[in-house]
C-alpha positions in Angstrom: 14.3 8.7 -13.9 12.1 7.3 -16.7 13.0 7.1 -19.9 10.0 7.7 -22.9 9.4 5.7 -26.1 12.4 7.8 -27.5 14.9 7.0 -25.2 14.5 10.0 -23.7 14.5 11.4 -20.1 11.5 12.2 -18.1 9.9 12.8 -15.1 7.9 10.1 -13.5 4.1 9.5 -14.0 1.8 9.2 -11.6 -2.1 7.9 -13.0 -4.9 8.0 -10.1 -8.0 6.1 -11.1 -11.2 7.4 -9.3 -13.8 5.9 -8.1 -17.4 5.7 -10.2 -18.7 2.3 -9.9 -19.9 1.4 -13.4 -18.7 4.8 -14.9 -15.2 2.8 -13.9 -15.2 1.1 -17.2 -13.9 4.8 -18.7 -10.7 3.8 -17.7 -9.9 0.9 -19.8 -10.6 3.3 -22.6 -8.1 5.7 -20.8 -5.5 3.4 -20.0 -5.7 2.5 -24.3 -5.1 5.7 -25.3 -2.3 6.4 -22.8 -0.9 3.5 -24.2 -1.5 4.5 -27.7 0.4 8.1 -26.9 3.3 6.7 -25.6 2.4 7.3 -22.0 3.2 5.1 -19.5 2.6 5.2 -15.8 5.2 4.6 -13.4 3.3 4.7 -10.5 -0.5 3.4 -10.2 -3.1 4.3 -7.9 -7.0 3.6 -7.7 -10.2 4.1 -5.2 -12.8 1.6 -5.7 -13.4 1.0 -9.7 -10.6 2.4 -10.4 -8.3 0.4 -8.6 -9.6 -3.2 -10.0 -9.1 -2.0 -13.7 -5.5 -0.4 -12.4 -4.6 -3.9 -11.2 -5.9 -5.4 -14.2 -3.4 -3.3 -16.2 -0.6 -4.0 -13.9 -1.0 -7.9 -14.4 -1.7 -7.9 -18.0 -4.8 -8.6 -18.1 -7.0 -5.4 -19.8 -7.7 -7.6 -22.3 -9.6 -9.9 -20.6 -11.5 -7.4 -18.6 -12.2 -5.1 -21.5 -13.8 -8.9 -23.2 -15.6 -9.2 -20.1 -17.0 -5.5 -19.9 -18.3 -5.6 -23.2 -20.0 -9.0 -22.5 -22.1 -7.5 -19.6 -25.8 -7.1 -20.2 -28.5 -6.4 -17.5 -29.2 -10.6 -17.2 -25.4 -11.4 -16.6 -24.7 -8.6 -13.7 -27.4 -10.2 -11.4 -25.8 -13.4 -11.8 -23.0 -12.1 -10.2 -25.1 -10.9 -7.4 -25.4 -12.7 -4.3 -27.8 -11.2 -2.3 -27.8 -11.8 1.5 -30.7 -10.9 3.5 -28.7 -10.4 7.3 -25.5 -9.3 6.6 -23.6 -5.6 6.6 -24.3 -5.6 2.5 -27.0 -7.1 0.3 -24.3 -8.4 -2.1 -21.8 -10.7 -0.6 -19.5 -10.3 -3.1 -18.2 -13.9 -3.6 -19.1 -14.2 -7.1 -17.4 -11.3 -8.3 -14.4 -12.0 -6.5 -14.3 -15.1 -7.8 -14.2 -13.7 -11.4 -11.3 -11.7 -10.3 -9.8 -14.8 -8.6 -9.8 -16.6 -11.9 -8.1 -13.9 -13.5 -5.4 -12.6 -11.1 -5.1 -15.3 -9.1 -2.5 -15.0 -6.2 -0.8 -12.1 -7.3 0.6 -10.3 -4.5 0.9 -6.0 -5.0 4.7 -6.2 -4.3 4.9 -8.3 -7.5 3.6 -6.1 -9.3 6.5 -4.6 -12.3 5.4 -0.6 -10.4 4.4 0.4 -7.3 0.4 0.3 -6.8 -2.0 1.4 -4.2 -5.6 0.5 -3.7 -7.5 3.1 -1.5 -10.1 1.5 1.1 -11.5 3.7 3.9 -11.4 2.0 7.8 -14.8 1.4 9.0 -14.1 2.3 12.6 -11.9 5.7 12.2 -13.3 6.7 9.5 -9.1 7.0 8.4 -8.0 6.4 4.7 -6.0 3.2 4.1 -3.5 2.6 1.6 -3.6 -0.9 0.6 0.1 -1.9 -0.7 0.9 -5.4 -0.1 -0.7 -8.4 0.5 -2.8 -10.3 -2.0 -4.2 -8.3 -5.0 -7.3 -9.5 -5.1 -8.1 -9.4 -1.4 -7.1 -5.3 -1.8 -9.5 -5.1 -4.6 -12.3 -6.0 -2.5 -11.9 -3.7 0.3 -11.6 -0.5 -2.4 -14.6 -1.4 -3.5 -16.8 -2.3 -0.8 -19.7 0.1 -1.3 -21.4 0.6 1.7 -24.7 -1.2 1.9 -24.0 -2.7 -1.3 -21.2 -4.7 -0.5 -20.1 -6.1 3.2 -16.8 -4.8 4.3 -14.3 -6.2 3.8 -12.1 -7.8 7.0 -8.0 -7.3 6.1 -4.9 -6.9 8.8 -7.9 -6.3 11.7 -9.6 -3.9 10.1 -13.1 -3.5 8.6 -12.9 -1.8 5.3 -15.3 -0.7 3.2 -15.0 1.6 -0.2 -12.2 4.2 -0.5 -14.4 6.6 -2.4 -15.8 7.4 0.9 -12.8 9.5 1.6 -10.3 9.9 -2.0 -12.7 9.8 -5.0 -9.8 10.9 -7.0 -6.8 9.2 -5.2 -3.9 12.4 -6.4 -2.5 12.0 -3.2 -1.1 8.8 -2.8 0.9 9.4 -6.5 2.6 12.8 -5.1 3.5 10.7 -1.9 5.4 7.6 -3.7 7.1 10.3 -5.7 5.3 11.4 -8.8 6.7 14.2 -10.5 3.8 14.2 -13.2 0.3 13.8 -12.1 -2.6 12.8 -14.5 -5.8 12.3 -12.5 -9.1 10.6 -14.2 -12.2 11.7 -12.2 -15.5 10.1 -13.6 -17.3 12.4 -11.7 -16.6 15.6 -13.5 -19.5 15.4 -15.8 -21.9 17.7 -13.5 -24.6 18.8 -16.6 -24.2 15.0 -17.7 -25.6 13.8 -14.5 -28.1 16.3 -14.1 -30.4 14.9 -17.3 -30.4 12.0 -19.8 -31.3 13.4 -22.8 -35.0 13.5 -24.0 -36.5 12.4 -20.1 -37.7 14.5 -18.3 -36.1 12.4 -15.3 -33.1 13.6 -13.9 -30.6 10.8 -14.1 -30.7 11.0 -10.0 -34.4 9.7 -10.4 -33.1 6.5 -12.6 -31.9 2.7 -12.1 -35.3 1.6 -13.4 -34.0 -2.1 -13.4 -37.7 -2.7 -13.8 -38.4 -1.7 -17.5 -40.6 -3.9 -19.8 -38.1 -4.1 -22.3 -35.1 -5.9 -19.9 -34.7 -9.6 -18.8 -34.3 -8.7 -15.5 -37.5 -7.7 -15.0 -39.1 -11.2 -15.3 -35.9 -12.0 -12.9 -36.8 -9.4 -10.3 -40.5 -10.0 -10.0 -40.1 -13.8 -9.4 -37.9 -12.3 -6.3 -39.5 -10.2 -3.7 -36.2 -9.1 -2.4 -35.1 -8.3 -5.5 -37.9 -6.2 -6.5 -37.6 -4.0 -3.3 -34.7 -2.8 -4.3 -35.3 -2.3 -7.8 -39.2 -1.4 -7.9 -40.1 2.5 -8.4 -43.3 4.1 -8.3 -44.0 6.4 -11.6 -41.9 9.8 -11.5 -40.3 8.3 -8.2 -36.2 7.4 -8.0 -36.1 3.5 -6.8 -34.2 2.7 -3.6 -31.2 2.0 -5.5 -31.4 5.2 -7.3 -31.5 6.9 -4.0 -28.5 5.3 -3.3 -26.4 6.2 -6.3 -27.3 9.4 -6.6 -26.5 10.2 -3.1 -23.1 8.3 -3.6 -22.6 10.8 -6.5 -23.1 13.5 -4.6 -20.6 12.5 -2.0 -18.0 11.7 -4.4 -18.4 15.0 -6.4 -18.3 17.2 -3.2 -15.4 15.2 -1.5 -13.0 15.1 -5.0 -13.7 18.6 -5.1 -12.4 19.3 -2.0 -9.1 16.5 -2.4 -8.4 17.6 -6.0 -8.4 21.6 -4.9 -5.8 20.2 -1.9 -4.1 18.4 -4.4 -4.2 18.8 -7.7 -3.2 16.9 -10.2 -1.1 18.6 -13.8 -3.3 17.0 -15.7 -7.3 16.0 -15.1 -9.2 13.7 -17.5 -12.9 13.8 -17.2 -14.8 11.6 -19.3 -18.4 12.9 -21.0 -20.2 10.0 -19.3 -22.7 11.8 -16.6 -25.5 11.0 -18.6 -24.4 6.8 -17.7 -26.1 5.5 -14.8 -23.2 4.4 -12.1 -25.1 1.0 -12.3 -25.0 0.7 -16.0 -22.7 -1.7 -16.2 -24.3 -3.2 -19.7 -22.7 0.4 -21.2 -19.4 -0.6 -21.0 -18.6 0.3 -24.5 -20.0 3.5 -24.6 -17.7 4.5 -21.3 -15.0 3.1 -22.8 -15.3 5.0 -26.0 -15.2 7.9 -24.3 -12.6 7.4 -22.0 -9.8 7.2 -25.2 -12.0 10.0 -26.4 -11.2 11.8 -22.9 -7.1 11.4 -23.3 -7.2 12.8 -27.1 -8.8 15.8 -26.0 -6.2 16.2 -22.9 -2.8 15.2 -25.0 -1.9 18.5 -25.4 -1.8 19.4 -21.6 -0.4 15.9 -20.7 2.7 16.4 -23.3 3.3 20.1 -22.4 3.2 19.0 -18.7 5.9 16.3 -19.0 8.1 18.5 -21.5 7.9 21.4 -19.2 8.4 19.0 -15.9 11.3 17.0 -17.8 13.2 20.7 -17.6 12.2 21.1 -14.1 13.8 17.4 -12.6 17.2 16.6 -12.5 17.9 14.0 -14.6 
């Protein structure tokens, strides 16, 4: 068994990272904290989001992608967009793996100094699939493979596409490579926080206004038809995308509702960040502000629960 900061005994930690495309940024904030506290996963598992920024912990390199988060402003993301017209996704992806390439490299999971699983969803059954081996950065990119956003991604003869589909909150997994602590973080738990931004009178379902006078990527969008398809909203009227995201909300908050009751976790972190577009990616700070602001209100529960456990396991 583990042993804690003190030299002490206890049980073993299990962190699952949910899903929540740009709300995913919570979790570097998380993961500092945690680190902060003395807490230290043993065993690391992550859907979508979640499971790129739980890699980029493993490998060492959450300082790089917290420098990269905080660099992200509405200009920079569509650079990393490469929209295809024919193809199962309107984003290829190829540029944003690459950004990962640079930075992990060839790392394969079973390098990795503690077990980790990235959660991807099979295309064809419809089956959840627990990517453990193989090349990190090829896992990444089938947990996040947001349908109609991203084309699946093709791995051991399977088409896989974005685990939040089925394991928003991926407890699971941890209990079943043997955690005897589990501390979920679910970016989804923010219900009122989604339901209004404060001071519009547009729900946050209606928003993803990419079009805005005020943002660079207006200018971008307009000088690109396709673009602007996708982006473009008519007054009082959610855009295409925000159709999208909001409906991807909805699925992940019903369906880690249902996983989390089945399994739940000791301990559940949910972030204040409802009120954050999922596409509001240029917020990083903010989300991961309140991500360490999520762990200091939860150390209480997540220190009882590993004194009371570290009674309950043999040593």
């Amino acid at each position: 068994m583990p042993k804690d900061s003190r030299d002490n005994w206890r049980p073993k930690i299990g962190l699952a990272l949910g899903g929540g495309v740009a709300r995913g940024f919570a979790h570097i904030g998380v993961l500092r904290a945690l680190t902060r506290n003395g807490i230290v996963p043993d065993i690391m598992v992550g859907t979508s989001i979640g499971a790129v920024v739980g890699a980029a912990y493993l490998a060492g390199k959450l300082d790089a992608m917290e420098e990269w988060a905080r660099s992200l402003n509405r200009f920079r993301i569509l650079s990393y967009l490469d929209f295809r017209v024919r193809s199962a996704g309107f984003i290829n992806g190829n540029r944003l793996v690459a950004t990962l390439q640079e930075h992990l490299g060839d790392i394969v999971i079973e390098d990795l100094d503690r077990p980790f699983i990235a959660v991807a969803t099979d295309l064809a059954t419809g089956h959840e699939v627990w990517l453990r081996q193989g090349r990190l950065v090829d896992a990444l990119r089938a947990s996040f493979s947001l349908p109609g956003v991203f084309s699946p991604m093709m791995l051991d003869h399977r088409w896989l596409i974005d685990g939040a589909l089925v394991n928003p909150v991926p407890v699971s997994p941890c209990l079943a490579m043997g955690a005897q602590v589990t501390i979920a973080v679910n970016l989804n738990a923010d219900i009122i926080g989604m339901a209004r931004r404060p001071g519009s009178k547009i729900p946050t379902v209606a928003g993803f206004d990419l079009l805005e006078e005020q943002h660079e990527t207006a200018a971008v969008a307009r000088r690109t038809p396709f673009l602007e398809r996708f982006f473009h909203r008519e007054p009082g009227h959610p855009s295409l995308f925000g159709v999208m995201f909001a409906s991807l909300n909805i699925l992940q908050d019903r369906i880690g509702r249902s996983r989390l009751a089945g399994d739940p976790p000791d301990v559940e972190i949910g972030p204040r960040i409802g009120h954050i577009g999922m596409a509001e990616f240029e917020r990083a700070g903010e989300m991961i502000d309140e991500g360490d602001a999520a762990v200091e209100r939860r150390m209480p529960q997540i220190r009882d629960a590993i004194t009371i456990l570290s009674q309950t396991y043999p040593k």
